[in-house]
KOLKOL-257069 format. One line per 5 residues: for each residue x, y, z of C-alpha. Coordinates in Angstrom, 3 decimals. Last residue first. Layout:
X/Y/Z  ...
# end
This chain:
56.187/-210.096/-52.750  58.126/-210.006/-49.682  57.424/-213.458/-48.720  58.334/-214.332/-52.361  61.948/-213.481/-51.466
63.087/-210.191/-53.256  66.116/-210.247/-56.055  68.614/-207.762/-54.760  69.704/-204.744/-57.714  67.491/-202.164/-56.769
64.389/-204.538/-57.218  64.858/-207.515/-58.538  60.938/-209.406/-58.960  61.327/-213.288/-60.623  58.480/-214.525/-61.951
55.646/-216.884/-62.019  52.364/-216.762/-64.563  50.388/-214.340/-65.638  52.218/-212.800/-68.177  52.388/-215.995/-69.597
49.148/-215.034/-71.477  51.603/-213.136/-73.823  52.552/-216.519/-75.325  55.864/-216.954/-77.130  56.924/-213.237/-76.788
55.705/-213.560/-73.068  58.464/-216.426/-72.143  58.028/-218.717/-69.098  59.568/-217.966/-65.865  59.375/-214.210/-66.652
61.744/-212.078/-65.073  60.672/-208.634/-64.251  63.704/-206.440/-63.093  64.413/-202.905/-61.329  68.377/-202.873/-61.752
68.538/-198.313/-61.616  70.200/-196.956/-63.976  73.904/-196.683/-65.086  74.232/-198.866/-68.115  71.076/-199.271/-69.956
67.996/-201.748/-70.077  65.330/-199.476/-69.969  62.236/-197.730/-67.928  64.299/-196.473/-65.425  66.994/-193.656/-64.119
67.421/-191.636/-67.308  63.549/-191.913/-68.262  62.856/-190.076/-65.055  60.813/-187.704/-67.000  57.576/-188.321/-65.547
56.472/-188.771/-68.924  59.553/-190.377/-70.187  59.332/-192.743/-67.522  55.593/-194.155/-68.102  56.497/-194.754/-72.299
59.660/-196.424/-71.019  58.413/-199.279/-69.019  54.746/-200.540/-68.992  54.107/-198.996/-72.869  57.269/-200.577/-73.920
56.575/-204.137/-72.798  53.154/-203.753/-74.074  54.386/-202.650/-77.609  56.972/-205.680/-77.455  53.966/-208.025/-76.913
52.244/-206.570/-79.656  48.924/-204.690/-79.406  46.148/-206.157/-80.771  43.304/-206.606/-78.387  44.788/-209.900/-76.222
48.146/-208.054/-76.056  46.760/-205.269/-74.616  44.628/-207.597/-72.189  47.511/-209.202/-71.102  49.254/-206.320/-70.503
46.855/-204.398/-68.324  46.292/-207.847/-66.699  49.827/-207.253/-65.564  49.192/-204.188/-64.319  45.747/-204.909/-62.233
47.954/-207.837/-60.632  50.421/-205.156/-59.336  48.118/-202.460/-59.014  46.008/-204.790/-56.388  44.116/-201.872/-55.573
43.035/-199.478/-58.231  43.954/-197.232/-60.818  46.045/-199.400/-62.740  47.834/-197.427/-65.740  50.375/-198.634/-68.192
51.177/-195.725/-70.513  50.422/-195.239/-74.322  52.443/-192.539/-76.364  50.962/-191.096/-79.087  52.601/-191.491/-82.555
49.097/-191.930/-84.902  49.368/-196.047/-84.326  49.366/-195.342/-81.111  46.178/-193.459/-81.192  44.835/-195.863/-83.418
46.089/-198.415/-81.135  43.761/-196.679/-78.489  40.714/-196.220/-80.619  40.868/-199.640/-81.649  41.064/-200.878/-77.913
37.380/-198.745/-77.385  35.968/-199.969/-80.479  36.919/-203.670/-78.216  35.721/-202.589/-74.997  32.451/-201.621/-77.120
31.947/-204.920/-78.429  32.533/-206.597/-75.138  30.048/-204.091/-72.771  27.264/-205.170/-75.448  28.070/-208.901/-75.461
27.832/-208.898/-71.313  24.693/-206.841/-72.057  23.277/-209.259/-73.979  23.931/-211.821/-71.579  22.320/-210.029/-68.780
24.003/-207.615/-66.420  23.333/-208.192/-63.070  26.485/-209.446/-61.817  28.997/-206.577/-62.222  32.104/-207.016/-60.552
33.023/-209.545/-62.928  35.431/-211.953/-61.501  38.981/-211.848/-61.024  42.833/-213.422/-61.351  43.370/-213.988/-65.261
40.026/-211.329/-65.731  36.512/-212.453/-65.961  34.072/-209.839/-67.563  31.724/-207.085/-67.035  33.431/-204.861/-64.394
36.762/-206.056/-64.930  36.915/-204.871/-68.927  36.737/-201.282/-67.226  39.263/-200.939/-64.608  41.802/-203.157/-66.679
41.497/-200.792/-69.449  43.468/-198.219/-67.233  45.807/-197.041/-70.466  47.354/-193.953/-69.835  47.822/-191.402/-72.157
50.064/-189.078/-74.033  50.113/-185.847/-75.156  52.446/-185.297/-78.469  50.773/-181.852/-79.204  50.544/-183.004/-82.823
49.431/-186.331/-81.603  46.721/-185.120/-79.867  45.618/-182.979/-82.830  45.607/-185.920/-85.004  44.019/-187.919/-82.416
41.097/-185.191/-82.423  40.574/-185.074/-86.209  40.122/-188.460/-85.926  37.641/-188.330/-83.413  35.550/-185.806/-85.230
35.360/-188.166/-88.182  34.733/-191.045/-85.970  31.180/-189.163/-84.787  28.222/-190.847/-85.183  29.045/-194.666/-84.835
32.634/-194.755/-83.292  31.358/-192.075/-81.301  28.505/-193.827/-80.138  30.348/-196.923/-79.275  33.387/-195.272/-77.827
29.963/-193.818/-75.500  28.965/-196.850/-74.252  32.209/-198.001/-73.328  32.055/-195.220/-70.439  29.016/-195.968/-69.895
30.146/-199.664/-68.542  31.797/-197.317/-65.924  28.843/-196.004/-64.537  27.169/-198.871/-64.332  29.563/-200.499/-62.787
29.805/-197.748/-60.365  26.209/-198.274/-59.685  23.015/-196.116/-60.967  23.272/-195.246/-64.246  19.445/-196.476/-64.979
18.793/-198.916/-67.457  21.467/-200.868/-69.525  20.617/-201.241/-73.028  17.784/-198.118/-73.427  19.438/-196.587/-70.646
23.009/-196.179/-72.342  21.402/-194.788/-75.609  19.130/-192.061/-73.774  22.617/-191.009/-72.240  24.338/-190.922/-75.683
21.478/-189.033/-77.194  21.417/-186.558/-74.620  25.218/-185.945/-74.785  25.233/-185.657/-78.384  21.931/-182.937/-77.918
23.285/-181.444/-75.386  26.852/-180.511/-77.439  30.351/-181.671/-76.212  30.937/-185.658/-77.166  33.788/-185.664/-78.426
36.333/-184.672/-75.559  34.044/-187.033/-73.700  34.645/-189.458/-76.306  38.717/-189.323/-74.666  38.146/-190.086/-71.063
38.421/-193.804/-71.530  41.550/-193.537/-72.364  42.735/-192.889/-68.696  45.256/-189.905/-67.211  46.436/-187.636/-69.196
49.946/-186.312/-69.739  50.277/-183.074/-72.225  48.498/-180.069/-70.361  50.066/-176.598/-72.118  46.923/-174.202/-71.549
45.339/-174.855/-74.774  45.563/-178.651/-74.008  43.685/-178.012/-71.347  40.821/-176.971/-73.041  40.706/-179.423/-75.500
40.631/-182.292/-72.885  37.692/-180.859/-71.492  37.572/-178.428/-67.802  35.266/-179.830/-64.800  32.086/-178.317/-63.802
30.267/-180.418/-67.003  30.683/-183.203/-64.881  31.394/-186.631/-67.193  34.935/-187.031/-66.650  37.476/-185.290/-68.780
40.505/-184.664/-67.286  42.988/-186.590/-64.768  45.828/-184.321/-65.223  49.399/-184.532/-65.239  51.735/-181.620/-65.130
56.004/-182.404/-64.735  57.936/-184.734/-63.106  60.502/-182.056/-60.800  58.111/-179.516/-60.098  55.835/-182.041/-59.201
52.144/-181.982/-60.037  48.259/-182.952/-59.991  45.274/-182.165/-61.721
# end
């Protein structure tokens, strides 16, 4: 978990150690920004027996957890098995998020990476068969439902990279929201405002408004018309001076 007395409490909760606290409990003790959807089945998937089943699940299609890949294909694995044995529970649990108005970050990039091409990257996984490819796929996608769902239920989505390269991570963020039904203008928001509202800076970015700070994108071809322009060239102002591309 980390802080600033000035931005608030965020916490990166819910990874797969049972030493570390759940997203219910530290929503109990006032926690409202998370870090990564992916953590949310874990806040599902409690008992032994769920987490057993889950783990017996992964094997059978992928074999031993043994790489990061691996380990973060599992993460898919279980949206699958909640979306299959326990999308009442996770309903419930929106709801409740919602009603505490948490919000999230998105970090899909991190996961669709490891078993597909992005617009600049490989797969970092290599070994997985076809089948597998397929398997990781379906399950990013239950995974993207669960997030507009969560959306859709008034949570706020933020843009998230966790990794190198965050500035080509974030704009395959967007792409790849766009790509699994989330408007353009819903990616837009959740890279701007949704991000400074949680670290409540929202009066000095995020928006288009008189008085803060001129931190620009500009598009060379329009994302409303085709989001996968998000990949192509731009122009980058930041505090008011556009940048020279050797500075960017």
């Amino acid at each position: 978990m980390t802080s600033s007395s000035a931005r608030g409490i965020y916490g990166h909760i819910g990874d797969l150690s049972p030493d570390y606290l759940t997203i219910p409990q530290t929503l109990t003790i006032g926690l409202r920004n998370y870090e990564h959807i992916a953590a949310i089945p874990s806040a599902i998937i409690q008992s032994a027996a769920d987490k057993s089943q889950v783990e017996k699940q992964f094997k059978t299609h992928f074999g031993e957890m043994d790489t990061e890949a691996k380990y973060l294909e599992f993460f898919l694995e279980q949206f699958r098995f909640v979306k299959e044995n326990k999308l009442p529970e996770l309903e419930v649990f929106i709801a409740e998020l919602a009603l505490k108005k948490a919000t999230f970050c998105s970090t899909i990039h991190r996961l669709y990476e490891q078993f597909h091409p992005t617009y600049y990257s490989l797969p970092n996984d290599t070994s997985l068969s076809l089948a597998q490819t397929n398997r990781c796929l379906e399950s990013f996608q239950i995974m993207m439902q669960c997030m507009k769902m969560m959306q859709d239920k008034g949570l706020e989505i933020r843009l998230g990279s966790d990794g190198a390269n965050g500035g080509r991570i974030n704009i395959s963020e967007l792409i790849l929201l766009c790509k699994y039904g989330f408007s353009v203008a819903d990616a837009f928001k959740i890279a701007t405002i949704n991000g400074a509202k949680a670290m409540k800076i929202e009066d000095q970015v995020g928006s288009l408004e008189t008085g803060k700070q001129v931190n620009l994108l500009i598009w060379d071809k329009d994302p409303f018309a085709d989001y996968t322009n998000f990949s192509l060239g731009k122009t980058i102002i930041k505090d008011g001076q556009i940048l020279n591309k050797a500075m960017w």
